[in-house]
N, C-alpha and C positions, 0 to 999 in steps of 0.2 A: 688557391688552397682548397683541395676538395676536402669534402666532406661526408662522412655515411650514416645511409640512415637504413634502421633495418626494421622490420615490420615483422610481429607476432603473425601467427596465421589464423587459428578459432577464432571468432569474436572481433577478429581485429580487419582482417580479407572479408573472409568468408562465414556463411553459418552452413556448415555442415550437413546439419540434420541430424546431429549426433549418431553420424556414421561412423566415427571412431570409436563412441563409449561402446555400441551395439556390437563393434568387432573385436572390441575387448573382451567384452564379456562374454560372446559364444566363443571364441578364441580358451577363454579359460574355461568355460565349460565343456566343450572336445576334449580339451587335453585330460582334466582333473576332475570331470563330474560331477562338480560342483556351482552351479552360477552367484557370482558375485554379486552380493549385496552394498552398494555405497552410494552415495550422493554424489552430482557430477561436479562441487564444490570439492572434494577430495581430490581428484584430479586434475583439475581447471587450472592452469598454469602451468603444471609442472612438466618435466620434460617424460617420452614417452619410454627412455630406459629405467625411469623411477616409478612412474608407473606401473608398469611390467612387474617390476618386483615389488609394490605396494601391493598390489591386487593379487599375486601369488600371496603373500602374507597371511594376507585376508584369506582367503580358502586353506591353507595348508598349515598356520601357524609358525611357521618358520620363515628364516631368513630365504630367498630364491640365490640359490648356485648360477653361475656364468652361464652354464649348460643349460639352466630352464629358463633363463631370461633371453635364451637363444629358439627356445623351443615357443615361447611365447611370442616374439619377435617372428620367427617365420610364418606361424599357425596366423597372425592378427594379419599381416601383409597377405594373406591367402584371401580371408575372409573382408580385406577392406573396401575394394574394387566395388563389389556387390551391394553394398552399403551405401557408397557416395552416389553408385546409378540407381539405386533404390530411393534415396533420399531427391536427385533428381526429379524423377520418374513420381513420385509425389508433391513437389513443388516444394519440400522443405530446405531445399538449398539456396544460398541466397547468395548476393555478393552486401557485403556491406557499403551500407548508403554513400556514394558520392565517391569510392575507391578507384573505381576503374579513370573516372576521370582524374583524380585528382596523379595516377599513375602516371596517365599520358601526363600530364602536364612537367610532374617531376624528371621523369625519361628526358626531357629535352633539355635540364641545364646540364652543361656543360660539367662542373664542378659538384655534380653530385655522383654517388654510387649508391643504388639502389639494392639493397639485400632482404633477405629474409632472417630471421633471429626466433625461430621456433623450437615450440617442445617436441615438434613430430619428425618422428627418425625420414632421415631423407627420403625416402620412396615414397613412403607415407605421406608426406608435404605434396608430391607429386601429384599423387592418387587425388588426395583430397583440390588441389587447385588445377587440377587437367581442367573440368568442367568451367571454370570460370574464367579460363582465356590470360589470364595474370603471369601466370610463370616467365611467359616471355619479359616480362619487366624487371626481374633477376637475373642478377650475374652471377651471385655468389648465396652463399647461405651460413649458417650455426644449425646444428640438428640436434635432436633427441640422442642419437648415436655417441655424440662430443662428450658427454657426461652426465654425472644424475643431476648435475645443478643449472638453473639458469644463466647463471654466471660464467663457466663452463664455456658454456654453449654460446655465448656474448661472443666472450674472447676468440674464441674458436672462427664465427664471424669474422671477426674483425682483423686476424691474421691471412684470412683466406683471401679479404679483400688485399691487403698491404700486398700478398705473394703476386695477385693477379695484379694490381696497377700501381705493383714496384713501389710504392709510395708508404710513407709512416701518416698512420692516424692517431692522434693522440686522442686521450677521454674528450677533450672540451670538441673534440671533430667526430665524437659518434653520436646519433641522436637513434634511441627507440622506442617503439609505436607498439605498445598494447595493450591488453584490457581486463589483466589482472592487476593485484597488490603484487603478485610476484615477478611480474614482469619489473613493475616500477621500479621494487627492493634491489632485484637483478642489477637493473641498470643502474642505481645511484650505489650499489654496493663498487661497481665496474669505474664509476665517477662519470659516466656516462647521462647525456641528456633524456629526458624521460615524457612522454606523453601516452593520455590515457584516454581510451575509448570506452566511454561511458557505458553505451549500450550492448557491450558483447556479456561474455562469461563471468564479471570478476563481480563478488558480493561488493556492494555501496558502500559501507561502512569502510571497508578494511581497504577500498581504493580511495578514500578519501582520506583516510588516514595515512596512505602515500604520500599523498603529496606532489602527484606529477609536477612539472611546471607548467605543461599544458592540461586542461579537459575540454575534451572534447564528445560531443554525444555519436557524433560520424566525418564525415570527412566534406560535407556540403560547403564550410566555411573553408576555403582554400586560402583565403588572403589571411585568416589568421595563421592558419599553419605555417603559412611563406613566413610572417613574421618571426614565427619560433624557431624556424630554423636559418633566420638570420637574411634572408633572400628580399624580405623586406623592410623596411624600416616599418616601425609602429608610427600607425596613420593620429598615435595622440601624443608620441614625441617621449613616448616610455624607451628607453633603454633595453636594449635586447639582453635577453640573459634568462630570465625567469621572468613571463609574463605576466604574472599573478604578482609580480612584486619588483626589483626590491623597495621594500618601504615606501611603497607608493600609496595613493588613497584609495586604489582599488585595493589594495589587502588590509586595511584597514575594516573596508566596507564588508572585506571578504571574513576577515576575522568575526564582526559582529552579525553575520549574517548566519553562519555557522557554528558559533560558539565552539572554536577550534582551540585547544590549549594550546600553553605555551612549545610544547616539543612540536607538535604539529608546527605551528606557526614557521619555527627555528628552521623546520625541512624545506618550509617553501626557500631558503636560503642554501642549505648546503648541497652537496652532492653524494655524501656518503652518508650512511646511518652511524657509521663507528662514531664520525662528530658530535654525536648527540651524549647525553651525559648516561641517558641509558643502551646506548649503543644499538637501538631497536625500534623499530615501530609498535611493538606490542608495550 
C-alpha cells in the first residue's frame, strides 16, 4: 500500500532569503507605485494566488480582478530568479537542517510517493529549489496556481499523484510536512496526517495550538520520522498513529508540560477541526 507524503517548501525545504517576499513587493511596486507594507506573518503559509490578491488589497483598497492577479503573477516570476541568486550569492539561502538526507533516504522506499504540497505557484517552487538540488526528489506537486486555500492545493496534490501512479490514496495514506498553523489546519481540515517543523516560518503559539502529530525542530531525527509515517515501529512499543499520544503517558506529560487545554488536547486525537465542538483552533 503506498503511501504520500508531501512537503511545504519555505521553512519546511528550504530558507529562501526571503526572495519571494522581496519579489512581491517590487513586483507590486513596478506595477502600482506603491510599496507594500506587511509583516511576513501575513503571508507565511498561505498560497501565492491569495497573496497576490492580499497584497493588491493592501495597496489599492479593493478586491484584485483575475486580470491583475495575472499581472502580479507574471511581474513576481520576472523579478524572482534575481532574488533567489541574490539570496544565494549572500549566503542567506539555506537548505533546511538534516532535508537532503532525510530525502535520499525516503526516495528509496518502494511504497512511498514523494511530493511537494506548497503555496508557491509552480514555476516559483522551481525558481526557488533549482539551487538546492531537491526537485529531483519530486514527482508531483499541489501549487499556488490550484487555489487560494491550502486545502485546495492538498487535494490538487493528491489527485495528481492518484493520475500518475494509477492508484487511490485515501486521507489515512497522505502525510504532510510543514511549518505553519496553516499547513497543519490544511491538512487535518483534508483528514490528512500532519507534521510540523518547528524552526521555519510559522508563529509558536498558533503551531502549537495545531496540534501536529509530529514536532519536529528539522529533519536530523530520521528514525522518528520513519516512525510517524508508519515505516517503523516505535522503539517504546507506542502505537502508531499520533505519536504524542493516544492516551499515553507522554501526553499526559505533554499536557502538564504545556498547560494545553482541553480542545488542544482533543486535537492531538482527531483529524479534523469540524470534530471539535468549536469547530476551529482559534
Amino acid at each position: 500500500m503506498k503511501k504520500l507524503v508531501l512537503f511545504d517548501l519555505d521553512g519546511t525545504l528550504v530558507y529562501a532569503g526571503g526572495a519571494g517576499r522581496t519579489a512581491l513587493t517590487k513586483a507590486i511596486k513596478e506595477l502600482y507605485g506603491k510599496e507594500p507594507k506587511f509583516e511576513h506573518s501575513l503571508i507565511s503559509g498561505r498560497t501565492d494566488t491569495d497573496n497576490f490578491a492580499l497584497v493588491y488589497k493592501l495597496v489599492k483598497g479593493k478586491n484584485a480582478s483575475k486580470a491583475e492577479v495575472k499581472k502580479i503573477y507574471d511581474k513576481y516570476l520576472e523579478l524572482l530568479p534575481a532574488e533567489v541568486k541574490s539570496a544565494c550569492k549572500k549566503k542567506t539561502y539555506k537548505l533546511v537542517t538534516g532535508v537532503k538526507k532525510l530525502l535520499e533516504k525516503l526516495s528509496k522506499e518502494k511504497d512511498l510517493v514523494l511530493g511537494l504540497g506548497t503555496g508557491n505557484i509552480e514555476k516559483g517552487a522551481q525558481i526557488k529549489l533549482d539551487p538546492s538540488g531537491l526537485l529531483a526528489y519530486f514527482t508531483i506537486g499541489g501549487y499556488g496556481e490550484d487555489g487560494h486555500t491550502r486545502e485546495e492545493m492538498l487535494k490538487a496534490a493528491v489527485k495528481r499523484a492518484e493520475k500518475k501512479y494509477k492508484t487511490k490514496f485515501a486521507p489515512d495514506q497522505v502525510y504532510v510536512v510543514g511549518d505553519t498553523h496553516r499547513d497543519i489546519c490544511a491538512a487535518k481540515n483534508c483528514g490528512y496526517h500532519s507534521a510540523a517543523v518547528t524552526s521555519g516560518f510559522g508563529d509558536a503559539a498558533l503551531l502549537q495550538r495545531a496540534a501536529a502529530e509530529l514536532e519536529i525542530k528539522n529533519f536530523n531525527d530520521v528514525k522518528t520520522f520513519y516512525v510517524w509515517l508508519g515505516l517503523n515501529a516505535d522503539p517504546k512499543g507506542v502505537k502508531r498513529g499520533i505519536y504524542i499520544s493516544p492516551a499515553s503517558a507522554i501526553e499526559h506529560v505533554f499536557f502538564s508540560r504545556t498547560g494545553i487545554d482541553e480542545d488542544r488536547l482533543k486535537m492531538l486525537h482527531i483529524k479534523k477541526y469540524s470534530d471539535l465542538p468549536s469547530g476551529t483552533i482559534m
